[in-house]
C-alpha positions in Angstrom: 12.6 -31.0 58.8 9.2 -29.4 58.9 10.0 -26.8 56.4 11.1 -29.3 53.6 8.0 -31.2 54.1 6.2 -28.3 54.0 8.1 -26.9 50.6 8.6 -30.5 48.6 4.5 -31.1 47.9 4.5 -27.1 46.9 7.3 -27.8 44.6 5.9 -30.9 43.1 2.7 -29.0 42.7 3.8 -26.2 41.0 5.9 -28.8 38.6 2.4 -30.6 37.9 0.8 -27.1 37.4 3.3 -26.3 35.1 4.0 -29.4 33.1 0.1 -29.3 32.2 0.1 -25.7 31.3 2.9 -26.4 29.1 1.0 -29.5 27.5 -1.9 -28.0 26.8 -0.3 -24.7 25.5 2.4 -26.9 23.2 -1.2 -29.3 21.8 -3.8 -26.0 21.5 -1.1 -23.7 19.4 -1.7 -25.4 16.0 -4.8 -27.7 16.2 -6.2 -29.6 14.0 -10.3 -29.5 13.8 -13.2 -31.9 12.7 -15.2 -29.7 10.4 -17.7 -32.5 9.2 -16.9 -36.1 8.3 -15.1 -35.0 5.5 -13.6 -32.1 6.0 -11.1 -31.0 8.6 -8.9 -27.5 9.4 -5.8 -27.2 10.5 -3.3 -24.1 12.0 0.1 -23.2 10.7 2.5 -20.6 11.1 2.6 -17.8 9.1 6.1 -16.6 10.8 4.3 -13.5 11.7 2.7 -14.2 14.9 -0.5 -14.7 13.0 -1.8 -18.1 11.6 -2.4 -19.7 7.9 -5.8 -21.6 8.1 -5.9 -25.0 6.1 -8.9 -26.5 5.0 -8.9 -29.9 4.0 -11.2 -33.0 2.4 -13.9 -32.4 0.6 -17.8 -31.4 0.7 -19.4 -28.1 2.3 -17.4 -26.2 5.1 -20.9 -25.8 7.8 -23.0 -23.0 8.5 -22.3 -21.4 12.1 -25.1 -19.5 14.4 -22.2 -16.8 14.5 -18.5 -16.3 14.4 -18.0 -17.3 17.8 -19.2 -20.6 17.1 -16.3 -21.6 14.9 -13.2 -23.5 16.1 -11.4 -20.9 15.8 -12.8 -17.9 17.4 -10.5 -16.2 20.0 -7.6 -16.1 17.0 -9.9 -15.6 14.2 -8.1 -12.3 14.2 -4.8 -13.4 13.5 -5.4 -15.6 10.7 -3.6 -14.3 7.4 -4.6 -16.5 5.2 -6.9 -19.5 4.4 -5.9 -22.3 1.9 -8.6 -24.6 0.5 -8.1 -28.1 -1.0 -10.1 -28.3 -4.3 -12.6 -30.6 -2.7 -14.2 -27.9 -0.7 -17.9 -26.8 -2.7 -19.2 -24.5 -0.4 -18.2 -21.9 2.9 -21.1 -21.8 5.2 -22.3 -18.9 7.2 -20.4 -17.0 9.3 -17.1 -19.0 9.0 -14.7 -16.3 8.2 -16.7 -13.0 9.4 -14.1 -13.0 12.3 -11.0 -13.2 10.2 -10.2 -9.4 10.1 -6.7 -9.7 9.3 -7.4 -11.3 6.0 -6.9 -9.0 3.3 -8.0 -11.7 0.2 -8.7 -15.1 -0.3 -8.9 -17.0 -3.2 -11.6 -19.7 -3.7 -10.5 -23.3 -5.8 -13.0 -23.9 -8.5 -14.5 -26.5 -6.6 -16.4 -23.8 -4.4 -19.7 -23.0 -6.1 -21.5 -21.1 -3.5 -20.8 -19.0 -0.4 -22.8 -18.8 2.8 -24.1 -15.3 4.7 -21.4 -13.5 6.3 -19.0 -15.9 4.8 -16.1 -13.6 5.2 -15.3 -10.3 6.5 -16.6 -7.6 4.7 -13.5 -5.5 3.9 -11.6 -9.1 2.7 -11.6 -9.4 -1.5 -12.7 -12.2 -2.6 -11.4 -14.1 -6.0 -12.8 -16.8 -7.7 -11.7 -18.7 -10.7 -15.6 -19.0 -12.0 -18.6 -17.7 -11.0 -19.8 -18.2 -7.2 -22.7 -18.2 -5.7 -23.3 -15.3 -2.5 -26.0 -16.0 -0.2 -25.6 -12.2 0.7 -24.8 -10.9 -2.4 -21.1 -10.4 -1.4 -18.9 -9.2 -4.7 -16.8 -11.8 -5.9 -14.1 -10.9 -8.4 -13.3 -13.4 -11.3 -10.4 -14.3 -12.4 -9.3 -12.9 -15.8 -5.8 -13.5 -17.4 -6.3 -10.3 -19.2 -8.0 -6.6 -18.3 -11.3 -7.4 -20.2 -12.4 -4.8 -21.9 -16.0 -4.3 -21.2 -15.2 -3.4 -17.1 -16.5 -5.8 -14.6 -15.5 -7.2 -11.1 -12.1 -9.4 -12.0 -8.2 -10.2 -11.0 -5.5 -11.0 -12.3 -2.3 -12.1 -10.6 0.8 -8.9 -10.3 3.8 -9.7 -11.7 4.8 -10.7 -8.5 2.3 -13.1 -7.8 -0.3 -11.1 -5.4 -3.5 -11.0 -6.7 -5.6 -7.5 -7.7 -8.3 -6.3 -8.9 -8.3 -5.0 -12.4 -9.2 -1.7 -12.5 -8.0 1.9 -13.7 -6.1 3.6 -11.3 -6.6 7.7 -11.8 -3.6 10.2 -10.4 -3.1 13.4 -10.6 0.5 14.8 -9.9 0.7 18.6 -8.7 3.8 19.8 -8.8 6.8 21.9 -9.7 10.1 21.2 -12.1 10.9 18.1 -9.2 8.0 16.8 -10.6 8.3 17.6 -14.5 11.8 17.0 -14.4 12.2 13.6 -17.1 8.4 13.6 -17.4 8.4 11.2 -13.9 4.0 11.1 -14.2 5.0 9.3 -17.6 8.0 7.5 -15.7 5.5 6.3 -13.3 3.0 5.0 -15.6 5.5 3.1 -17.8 7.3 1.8 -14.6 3.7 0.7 -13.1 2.7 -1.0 -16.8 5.5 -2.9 -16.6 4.7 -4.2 -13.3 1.3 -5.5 -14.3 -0.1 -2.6 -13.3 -3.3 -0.2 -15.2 -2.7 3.6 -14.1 -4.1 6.5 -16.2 -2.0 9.5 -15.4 -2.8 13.3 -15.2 -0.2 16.2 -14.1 -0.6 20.0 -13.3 3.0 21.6 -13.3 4.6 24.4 -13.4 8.5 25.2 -12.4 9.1 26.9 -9.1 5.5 27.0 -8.1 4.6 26.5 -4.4 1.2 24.4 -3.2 0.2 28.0 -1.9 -0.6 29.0 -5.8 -1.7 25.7 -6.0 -4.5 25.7 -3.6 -5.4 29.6 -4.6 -8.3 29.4 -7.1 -7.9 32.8 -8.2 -4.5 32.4 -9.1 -5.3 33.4 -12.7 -3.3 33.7 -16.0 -2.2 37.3 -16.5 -4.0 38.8 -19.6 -0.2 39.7 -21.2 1.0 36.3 -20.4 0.6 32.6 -21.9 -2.0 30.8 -19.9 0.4 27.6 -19.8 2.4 29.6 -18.1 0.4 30.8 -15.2 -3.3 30.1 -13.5 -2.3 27.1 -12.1 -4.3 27.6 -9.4 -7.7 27.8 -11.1 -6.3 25.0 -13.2 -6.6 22.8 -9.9 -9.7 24.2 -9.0 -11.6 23.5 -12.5 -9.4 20.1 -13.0 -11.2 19.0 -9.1 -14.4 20.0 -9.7 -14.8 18.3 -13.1 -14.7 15.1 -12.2 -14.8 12.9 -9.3 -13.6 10.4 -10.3 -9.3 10.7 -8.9 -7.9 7.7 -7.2 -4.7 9.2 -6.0 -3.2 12.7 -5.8 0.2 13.5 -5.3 1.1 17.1 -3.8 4.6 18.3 -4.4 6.0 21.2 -2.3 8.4 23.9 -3.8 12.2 22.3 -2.8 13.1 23.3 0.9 9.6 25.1 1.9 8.4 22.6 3.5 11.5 23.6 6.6 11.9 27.3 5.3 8.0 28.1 5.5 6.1 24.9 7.4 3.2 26.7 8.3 2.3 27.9 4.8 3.2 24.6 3.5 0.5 23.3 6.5 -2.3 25.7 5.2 -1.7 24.9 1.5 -1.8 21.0 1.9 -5.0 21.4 3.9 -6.7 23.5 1.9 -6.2 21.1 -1.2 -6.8 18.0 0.8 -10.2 19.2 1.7 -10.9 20.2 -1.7 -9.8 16.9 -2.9 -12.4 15.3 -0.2 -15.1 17.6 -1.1 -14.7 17.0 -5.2 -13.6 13.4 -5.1 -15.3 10.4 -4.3 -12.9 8.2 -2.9 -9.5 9.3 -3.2 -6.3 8.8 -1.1 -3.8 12.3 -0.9 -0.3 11.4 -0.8 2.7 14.0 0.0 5.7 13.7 -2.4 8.9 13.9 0.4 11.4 14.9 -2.0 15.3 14.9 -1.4 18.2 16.6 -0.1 20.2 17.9 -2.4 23.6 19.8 -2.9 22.7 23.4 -4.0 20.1 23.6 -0.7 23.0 22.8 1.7 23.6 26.0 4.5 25.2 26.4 7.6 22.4 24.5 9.7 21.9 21.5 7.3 25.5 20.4 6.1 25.3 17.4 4.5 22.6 15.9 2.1 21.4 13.6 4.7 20.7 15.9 7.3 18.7 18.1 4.8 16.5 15.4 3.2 15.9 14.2 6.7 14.2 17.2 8.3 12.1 17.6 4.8 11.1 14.3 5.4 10.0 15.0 9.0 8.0 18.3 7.6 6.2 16.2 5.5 5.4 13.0 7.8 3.9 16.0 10.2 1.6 17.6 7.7 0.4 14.6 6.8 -0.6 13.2 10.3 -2.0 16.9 10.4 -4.2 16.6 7.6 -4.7 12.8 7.3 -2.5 11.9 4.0 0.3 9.7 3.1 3.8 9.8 2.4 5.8 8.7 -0.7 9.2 8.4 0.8 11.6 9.4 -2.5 13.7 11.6 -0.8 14.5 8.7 2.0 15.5 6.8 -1.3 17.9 9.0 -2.4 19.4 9.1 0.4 19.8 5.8 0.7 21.5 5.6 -2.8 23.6 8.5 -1.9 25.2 6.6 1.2 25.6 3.4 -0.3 26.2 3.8 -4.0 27.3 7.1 -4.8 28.5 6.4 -8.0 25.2 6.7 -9.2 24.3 10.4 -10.3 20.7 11.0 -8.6 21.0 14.8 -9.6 21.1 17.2 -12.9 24.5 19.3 -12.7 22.7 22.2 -11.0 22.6 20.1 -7.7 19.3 20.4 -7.2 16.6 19.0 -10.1 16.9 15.1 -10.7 18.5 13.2 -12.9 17.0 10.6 -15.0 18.4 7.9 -12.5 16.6 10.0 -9.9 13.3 10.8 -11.8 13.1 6.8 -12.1 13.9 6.1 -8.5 11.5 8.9 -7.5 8.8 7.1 -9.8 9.7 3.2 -8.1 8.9 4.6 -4.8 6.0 6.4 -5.9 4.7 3.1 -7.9 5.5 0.9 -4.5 4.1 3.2 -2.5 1.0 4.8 -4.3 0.0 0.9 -5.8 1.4 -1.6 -3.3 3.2 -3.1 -6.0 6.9 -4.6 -5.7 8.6 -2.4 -8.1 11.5 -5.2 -9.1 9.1 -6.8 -11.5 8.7 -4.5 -13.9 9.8 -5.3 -17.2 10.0 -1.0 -17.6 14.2 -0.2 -17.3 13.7 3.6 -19.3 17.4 4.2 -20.5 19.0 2.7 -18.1 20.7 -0.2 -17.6 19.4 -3.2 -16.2 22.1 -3.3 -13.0 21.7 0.2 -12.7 17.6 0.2 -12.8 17.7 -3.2 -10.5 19.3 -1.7 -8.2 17.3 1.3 -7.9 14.1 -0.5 -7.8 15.6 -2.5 -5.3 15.9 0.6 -3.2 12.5 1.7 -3.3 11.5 -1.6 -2.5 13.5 -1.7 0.8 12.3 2.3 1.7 9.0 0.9 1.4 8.3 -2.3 2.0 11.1 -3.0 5.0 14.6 -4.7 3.4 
């Protein structure tokens, strides 16, 4: 009889411990906070384990001594995004410095000024007029249109994200997988159509390995025509001309990048740090290409197989010299399994065909820009199942079905 006395007022304090933990963790997962008399902030889910921040009523959101001094610091770093009501005129300082996980937000017109460490510093931050910065943060405006005399503005993608207008700058370096249907033009017209502003340079030259490539005494022979050879120092003088390359694409020969890894290894980090010494800010990106018929053998059998250890080669140069991968050939190979009555090669089982050349490009314009590929209003000669569903493709490789 002793032991259940002893045990029942343990059991009905652990209940009472528990029912109040439970309380207070059911009341403190979406609060609502008092900002000022008339404005108020609220949590929701953003069905990503993250929260939307809602800010509500109108007049100025308050200054704060620091980022810890707002409601919600502790989760600050899982907020996604913030919506304002158009009553809000002005964030105060140090409200959103915290908010690390916030990649833009867009200000109502109603805010005409921000405070001092108003946001974090690596979120963009669109207005719909001119704002005031405290701190002299860069504030993007909107403009329906790319205006024409440059400035800091956006414009909504034809998806609906927000961007900032700007020229994009790529160079593609390459061989015939790359020239094959003119895919650099491919990729330009595809990212047009999405709302996109690319400017587009290539250096190719069929059969040529990122070994030439990254050689700047690979020279034209006096006998032969210089378009023909020198690609090498073609690279070299394109770099060092200008700095001014957003985005270059390296393309290795075919199967190399199994058949001879380590040169493939040494080439790609040659160029990469000759791409970091002549560029100013500019991301490398390695083109995974596909498996194909004509490269099948007795250790890879099936077109799977082979694009799937190419694609391995690549992902482990680029951890090795700090680049990204455009998946195509995971693309293809998705097509190939699930809609093989779509021709992704030429009939020598190896090049692309134009249905691949414009697949290769949708990854490349998902990847490379961000962008969602299904809204462009570029089809090529295709038709419009056929290019749907291929853009769909590179949209799931990329961006998760």
């Amino acid at each position: 009889m002793k032991k259940r006395l002893f045990f029942l007022p343990l059991l009905l304090t652990v209940a009472l411990v528990s029912m109040l933990f439970a309380g207070c963790k059911q009341e403190e997962e979406y609060p609502t906070w008092k900002l000022s008399d008339t404005v108020s902030a609220s949590f929701s889910d953003n069905g990503k384990y993250g929260y939307i921040l809602k800010i509500e009523g109108s007049g100025a959101i308050p200054d704060y001594a620091s980022e810890h001094d707002t409601p919600w610091d502790g989760r600050a770093g899982r907020i996604t995004s913030i919506e304002f009501g158009e009553g809000i005129v002005s964030v105060g300082n140090n409200a959103f410095v915290g908010c690390a996980a916030l990649d833009y937000v867009i200000l109502p017109e109603s805010i005409t000024e921000i405070g001092t460490n108003a946001f974090y510093s690596e979120t963009a931050i669109y207005a719909y007029s001119e704002v005031k910065s405290d701190d002299g943060a860069k504030i993007y405006v909107y403009s329906e249109k790319q205006p024409a005399q440059g400035g800091d503005f956006w414009h909504f993608r034809n998806d609906g994200t927000p961007t900032v207008w700007e020229n994009i700058k790529v160079l593609f370096i390459g061989n015939s997988f790359t020239y094959y249907n003119d895919l650099p033009t491919l990729f330009g017209q595809i990212a047009s159509g999405a709302g996109e502003v690319v400017e587009v340079d290539w250096i190719v030259h069929g059969s040529y390995t990122l070994e030439k490539y990254a050689d700047p005494n690979d020279v034209a022979a006096p006998t032969e025509d210089v378009t023909m050879q020198g690609c090498g120092k073609m690279v070299d003088e394109t770099l060092r001309a200008s700095d001014d390359y957003d985005v270059v694409i390296l393309q290795e020969q075919s199967t190399r990048p199994i058949t001879n890894y380590n040169s493939f290894l040494d080439a790609a980090r040659t160029l990469k740090e000759k791409i970091d010494e002549t560029q100013k800010d500019c991301e490398v990106y390695l083109y995974a290409t596909w498996g194909f018929p004509a490269g099948l053998d007795s250790k890879y059998t099936t077109i799977p197989d082979l694009e799937a250890a190419i694609r391995q080669a690549y992902k482990s140069v680029a951890s090795e010299i700090g680049a990204k991968v455009s998946n195509v050939g995971e693309a293809f190979t998705a097509v190939y399994n699930t809609h093989s009555e779509i021709g992704l090669y030429n009939a020598d089982g190896r090049h692309p065909s134009y249905e691949g050349s414009y697949l290769a490009a949708c990854v490349h314009v998902a990847t490379i820009l961000g962008c969602d590929p299904r809204t462009t209003t570029y089809t090529g000669n295709l038709s419009d199942e056929v290019a749907q569903l291929l853009q769909g493709v590179a949209y799931d490789v990329v961006f998760g079905s």
